[in-house]
Structure formats: structure tokens, C-alpha cells
N, C-alpha and C positions, 0 to 999 in steps of 0.2 A: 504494500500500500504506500502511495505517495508523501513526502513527510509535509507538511505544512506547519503555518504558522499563523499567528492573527498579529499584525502591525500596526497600532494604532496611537495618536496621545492620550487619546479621549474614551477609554473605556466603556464608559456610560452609552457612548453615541454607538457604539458597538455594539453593547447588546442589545440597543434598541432595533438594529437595523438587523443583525443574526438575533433571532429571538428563537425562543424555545424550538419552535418546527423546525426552523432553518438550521437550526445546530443539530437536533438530532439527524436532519438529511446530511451535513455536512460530516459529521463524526463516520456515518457510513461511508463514505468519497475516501475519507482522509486520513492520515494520522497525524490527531493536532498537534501540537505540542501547548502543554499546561496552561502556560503561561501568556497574556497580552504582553507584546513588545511593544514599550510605549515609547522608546525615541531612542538615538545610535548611542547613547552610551550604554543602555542596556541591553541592547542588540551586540555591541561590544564583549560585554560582559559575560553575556552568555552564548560565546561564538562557537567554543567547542561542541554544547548542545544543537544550536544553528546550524551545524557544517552539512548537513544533512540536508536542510529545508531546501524540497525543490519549488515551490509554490508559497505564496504570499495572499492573503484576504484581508481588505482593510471598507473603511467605507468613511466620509468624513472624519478629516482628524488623520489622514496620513501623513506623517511626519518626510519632507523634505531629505533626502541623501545626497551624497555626491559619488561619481564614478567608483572614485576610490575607498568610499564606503560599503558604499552595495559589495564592493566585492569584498571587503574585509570582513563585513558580517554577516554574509550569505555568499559566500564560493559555490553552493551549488545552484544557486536561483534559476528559476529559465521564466518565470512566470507571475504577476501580481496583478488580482480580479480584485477590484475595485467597487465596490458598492457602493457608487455614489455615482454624481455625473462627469464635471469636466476633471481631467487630469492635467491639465496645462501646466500647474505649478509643481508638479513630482514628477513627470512620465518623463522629460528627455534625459537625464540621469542612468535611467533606468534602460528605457531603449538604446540608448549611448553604449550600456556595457553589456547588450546583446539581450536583453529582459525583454520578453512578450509582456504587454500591458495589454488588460481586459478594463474597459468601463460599462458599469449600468445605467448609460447614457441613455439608452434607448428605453430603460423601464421608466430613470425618472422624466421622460420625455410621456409618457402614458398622460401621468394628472393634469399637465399642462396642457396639456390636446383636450382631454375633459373638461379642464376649466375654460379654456379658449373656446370653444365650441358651445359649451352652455351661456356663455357670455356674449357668444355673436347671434345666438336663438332669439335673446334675454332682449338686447339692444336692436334688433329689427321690429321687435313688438314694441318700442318705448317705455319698456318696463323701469327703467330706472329712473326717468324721469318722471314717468305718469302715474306707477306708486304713490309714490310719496307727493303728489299733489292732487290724485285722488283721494287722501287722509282728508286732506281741507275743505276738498270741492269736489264731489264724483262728476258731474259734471264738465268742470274744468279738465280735470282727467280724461274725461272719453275725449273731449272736443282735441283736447293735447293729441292723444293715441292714433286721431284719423289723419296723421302727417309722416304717420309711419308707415313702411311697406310691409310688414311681417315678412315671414318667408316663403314668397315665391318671387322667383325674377326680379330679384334682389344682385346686386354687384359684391362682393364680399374681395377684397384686399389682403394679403398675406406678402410680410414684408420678411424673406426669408424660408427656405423649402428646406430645410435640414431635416432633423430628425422629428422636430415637433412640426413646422411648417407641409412639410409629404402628411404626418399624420394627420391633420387637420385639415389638407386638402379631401384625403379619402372621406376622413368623416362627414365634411360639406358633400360629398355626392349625396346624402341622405335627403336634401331639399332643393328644390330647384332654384339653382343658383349657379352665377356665372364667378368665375374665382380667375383673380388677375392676379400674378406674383412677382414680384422685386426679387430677384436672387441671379444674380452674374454668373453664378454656378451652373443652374439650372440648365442641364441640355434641353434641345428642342424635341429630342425624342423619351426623355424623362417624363417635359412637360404633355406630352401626349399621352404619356400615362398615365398617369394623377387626372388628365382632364380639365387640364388649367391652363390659363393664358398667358405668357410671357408678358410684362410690361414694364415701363420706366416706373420710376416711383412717382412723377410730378402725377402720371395719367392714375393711377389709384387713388390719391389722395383726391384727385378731383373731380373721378367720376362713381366711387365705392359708397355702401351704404354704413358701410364697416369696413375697417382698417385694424388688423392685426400683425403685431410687430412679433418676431420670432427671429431677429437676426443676432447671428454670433456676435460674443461683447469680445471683438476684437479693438484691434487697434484703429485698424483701417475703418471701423463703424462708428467709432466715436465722432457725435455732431453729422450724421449721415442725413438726417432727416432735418432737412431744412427749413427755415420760417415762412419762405412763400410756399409748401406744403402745405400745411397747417392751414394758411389761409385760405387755402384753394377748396377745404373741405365743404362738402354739400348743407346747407341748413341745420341738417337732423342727422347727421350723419356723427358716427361714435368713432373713436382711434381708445383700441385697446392696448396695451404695454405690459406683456409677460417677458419682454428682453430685459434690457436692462436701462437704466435711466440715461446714462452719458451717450446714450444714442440720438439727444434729442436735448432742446435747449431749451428748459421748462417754462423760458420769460417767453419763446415765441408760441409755444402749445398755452399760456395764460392767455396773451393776445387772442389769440386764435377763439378760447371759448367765450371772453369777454366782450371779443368785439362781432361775434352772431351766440347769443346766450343760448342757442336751442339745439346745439352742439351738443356732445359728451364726451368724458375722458373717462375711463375705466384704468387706475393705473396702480397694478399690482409690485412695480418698483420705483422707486427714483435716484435721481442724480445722488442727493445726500439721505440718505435712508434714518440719522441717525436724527437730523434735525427736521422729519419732514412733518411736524409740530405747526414750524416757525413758517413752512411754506406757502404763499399767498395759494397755489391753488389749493390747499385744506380749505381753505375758506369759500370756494363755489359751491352753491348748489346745482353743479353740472361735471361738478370734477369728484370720484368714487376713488377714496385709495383703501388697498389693503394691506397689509403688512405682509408681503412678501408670500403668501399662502396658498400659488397656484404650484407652486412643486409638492414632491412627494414628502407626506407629512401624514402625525401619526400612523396606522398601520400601515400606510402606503408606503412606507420604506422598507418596509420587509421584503416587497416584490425586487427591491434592488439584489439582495443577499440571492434571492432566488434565482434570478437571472443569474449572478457568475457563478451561482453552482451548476448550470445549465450550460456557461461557458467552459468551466473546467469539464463535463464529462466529455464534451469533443474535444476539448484540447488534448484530454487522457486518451481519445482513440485517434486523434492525429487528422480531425478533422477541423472543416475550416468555421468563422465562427463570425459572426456579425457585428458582434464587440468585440474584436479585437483593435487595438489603434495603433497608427504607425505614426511613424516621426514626421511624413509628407502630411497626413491627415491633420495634425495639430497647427497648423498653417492656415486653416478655415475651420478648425471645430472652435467650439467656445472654449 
């Protein structure tokens, strides 16, 4: 049996993510070793027991190495399944010193396609406006609601086709709706199969009834989405934000909803997350934030553990795997 380890700082978040199921599957797979390695000096420490480990399991809270660690505290490694999403800040270490990296990119890409897609349903019917001003006036509310298209033949925007962007294309086939998408990547024979439209980002923003952001928090996306964007948006039209905030320049998305109020903003991050208290858009009643709650959270992080158990049994038969990530790949993943 393959020797393994679990590598983590944050124990806690560990067995939150391998919970009871996930360990009793994973004990069958494996032979763990006792103990969480919670950072290189204890991976140090206990190198002699380490010499062994072919395979690594970690999920938030993996600790940072360098070339010449990895190898001094795991000489045998060939492999580290990651329960969690993006590996940007551990994985070229690791691929550098010849380590397969596995991420559960694509499970916690799952609640975000859930969330985004409940949320593009939600804002075609004027639900989040017309709620909460149907409390005061039903009236006032229905007259609100007849400015909405609900879902059919509806324009739906998707800024980004990656792993959440494809899946939330497929789930849009569920209503009739035409789905335009922003992504440079995107081949023209891809886009035929998802069923979507190639387009620039100015023509979404200014013909979609719904705009959803899904683009990698790279470098090259920072400040991508522009302010004469924003402005170009339709009446009633909503710009949803499961990316991430530095995508976008929150004084021109304020402009934007202040200067036509019947707008909406659904924004699950922002630029400063910690002070977004103090943010003039907290203060619309057209602007909706949440604290960060479209990823994979409560039991939904255990689906993470379970995909790279999924990843290691083909890795164990030498088969090819859907998460695995290379060094070319982290060049456009988040």
C-alpha cells in the first residue's frame, strides 16, 4: 500500500475538509502516517519516518516549500492532491522538483456554478429588487417586476469559461437563453460546445440581461472590466461578481448603479474585503454583498477531499486525471 501523509498548518481546516467518510475511504487507499505535518520544520524532523511518503493530501493551509525542501523532507514524493482550489502559491516548487500536483479545483468550482446560476434565475425575475419593495408596497412591486424578462430569451453574459464559466454555461442550457462569453481562451470549437457565443466584453455589458464575472484573479485581469462597461449596462440589467474584486474599479460599478438606480450589483467579493463596512456601495439599495459565500463551504468541502481520492485511484492505476495541473496550466488558472 502507498505510504502517504497529510501536510497541512491548519489542522482544524483539515479535518473539516477529510471528515469522518472521507478518512475512513482514504485509510483504505492508503497508509497514512499518524501524524499532520504542519510546516518544514516538522516535516524536517521527522524525515527519517517521511522517507517513505510517496503521496501528499492537504486542503487549505498548505504550507509553502522550496525545491530544496521538498526534497529534503520527502525524497520519495511523486504526488500532492490538494483539496482545495487554486494552487498558484505552492504548486511550482513542487512541479519544479518533478511532483504531480492534483487540485479540487473543479469540485470547488461545483457551489459557485450553483450559486451563479441561482443568482442569474433570481435576477431575471427582479427578485432582489422587487422583494424587498414589495414588503412596503405589493403593488409597487409587481409594477417594478413587469420591467423584467424572466427566463426566456433572455441574453445572459459570462465573463470567463474556465472551470466555473463551461459549468454554468451547460447549466444555462436549462432555459432558453442566449449566453455570450468574454474569454481569449475560449476556442471557436469549444464555444460550439457549450453552445455559446464568443464576444468582446464592451458587447455583453451592453446588450446582456445578466453579467457574470468568472475570470481568473490573475495579473493580467486586474482592472479588466472597464468604466465605460458599466455604463453601457441595460436599465435592469444585474452584473454579478463571484471573481474576484481587483477585477473591476468599484468607484466606476458605484457610478454605474447611481447614475441609472434600476441596475443591480450582486457582489459576492471585493477589492478590500476587510473594510467592505466602510464601502459607499454597502450603502445602495441596488448593490447585494455577501461575504464571500459562493465557494465551497460547510459540508460542501468535503466533496473537495473526495475528488482527490478519486484523483489518486487513477493516479494509483496510471491513469490520466482531470485534476491534475501543470506548470503551463498555472499561466491562466486562478
Amino acid at each position: 500500500m502507498i505510504k502517504a501523509a497529510f501536510l497541512n498548518e491548519t489542522p482544524d481546516t483539515l479535518r473539516r475538509v477529510y471528515a469522518e467518510r472521507q478518512m475512513a475511504r482514504l485509510n483504505k487507499l492508503v497508509q497514512l502516517y499518524p501524524a499532520v505535518i504542519t510546516s518544514v520544520d516538522e516535516a524536517r524532523a521527522a524525515r527519517d519516518a517521511l522517507k517513505d511518503v510517496e503521496v501528499v493530501f492537504s486542503t487549505w493551509g498548505m504550507p509553502a516549500m522550496t525545491e530544496a525542501e521538498i526534497k529534503e523532507c520527502f525524497p520519495s514524493l511523486k504526488a500532492v492532491f490538494y483539496g482545495a482550489g487554486s494552487v498558484q502559491y505552492f504548486a511550482r516548487p513542487f512541479l519544479n522538483a518533478g511532483v504531480r500536483v492534483y487540485s479540487a479545483w473543479q469540485a470547488n468550482a461545483v457551489p459557485v456554478v450553483q450559486y451563479a446560476f441561482a443568482q442569474i434565475l433570481l435576477a431575471t425575475k427582479g427578485y432582489f429588487r422587487v422583494q424587498p419593495l414589495t414588503r412596503a408596497d405589493r403593488s409597487a412591486g409587481h409594477k417594478l417586476f413587469e420591467n423584467y424578462p424572466g427566463n426566456y430569451d433572455v441574453k445572459i453574459g459570462l465573463l470567463g469559461c474556465g472551470a466555473i464559466g463551461s459549468r454554468l454555461a451547460e447549466m444555462l442550457r436549462q432555459i432558453d437563453c442566449e449566453v455570450l462569453v468574454f474569454d481569449p481562451f475560449l476556442s471557436e470549437e469549444r464555444a460550439e460546445k457549450l453552445h455559446v457565443q464568443k464576444a468582446e466584453m464592451a458587447e455583453i455589458f451592453a446588450e446582456c440581461d445578466v453579467i457574470s464575472n468568472h475570470l481568473a484573479n490573475l495579473p493580467a485581469t486586474v482592472g479588466i472590466i472597464k468604466r465605460e462597461y458599466f455604463l453601457s449596462m441595460k436599465p435592469y440589467a444585474t452584473f454579478i461578481n463571484t471573481g474576484r474584486g481587483p477585477q473591476l474599479d468599484e468607484k466606476d460599478l458605484y457610478d454605474a448603479l447611481t447614475t441609472v438606480p434600476t441596475r443591480t450589483a450582486l457582489l459576492d467579493v471585493m477589492t478590500n474585503e476587510g473594510h467592505s463596512n466602510e464601502n459607499p456601495l454597502n450603502a445602495l439599495e441596488n448593490c447585494f454583498i455577501t461575504p464571500h459565500i459562493a465557494g465551497s463551504s460547510g459540508l460542501e468541502v468535503r466533496r473537495m477531499a473526495e475528488y482527490m481520492m478519486d484523483a489518486f485511484e487513477l493516479y494509483e492505476k496510471g491513469e490520466k486525471c482531470n485534476y491534475e495541473v501543470s506548470l503551463a496550466m498555472l499561466e491562466t488558472m486562478a
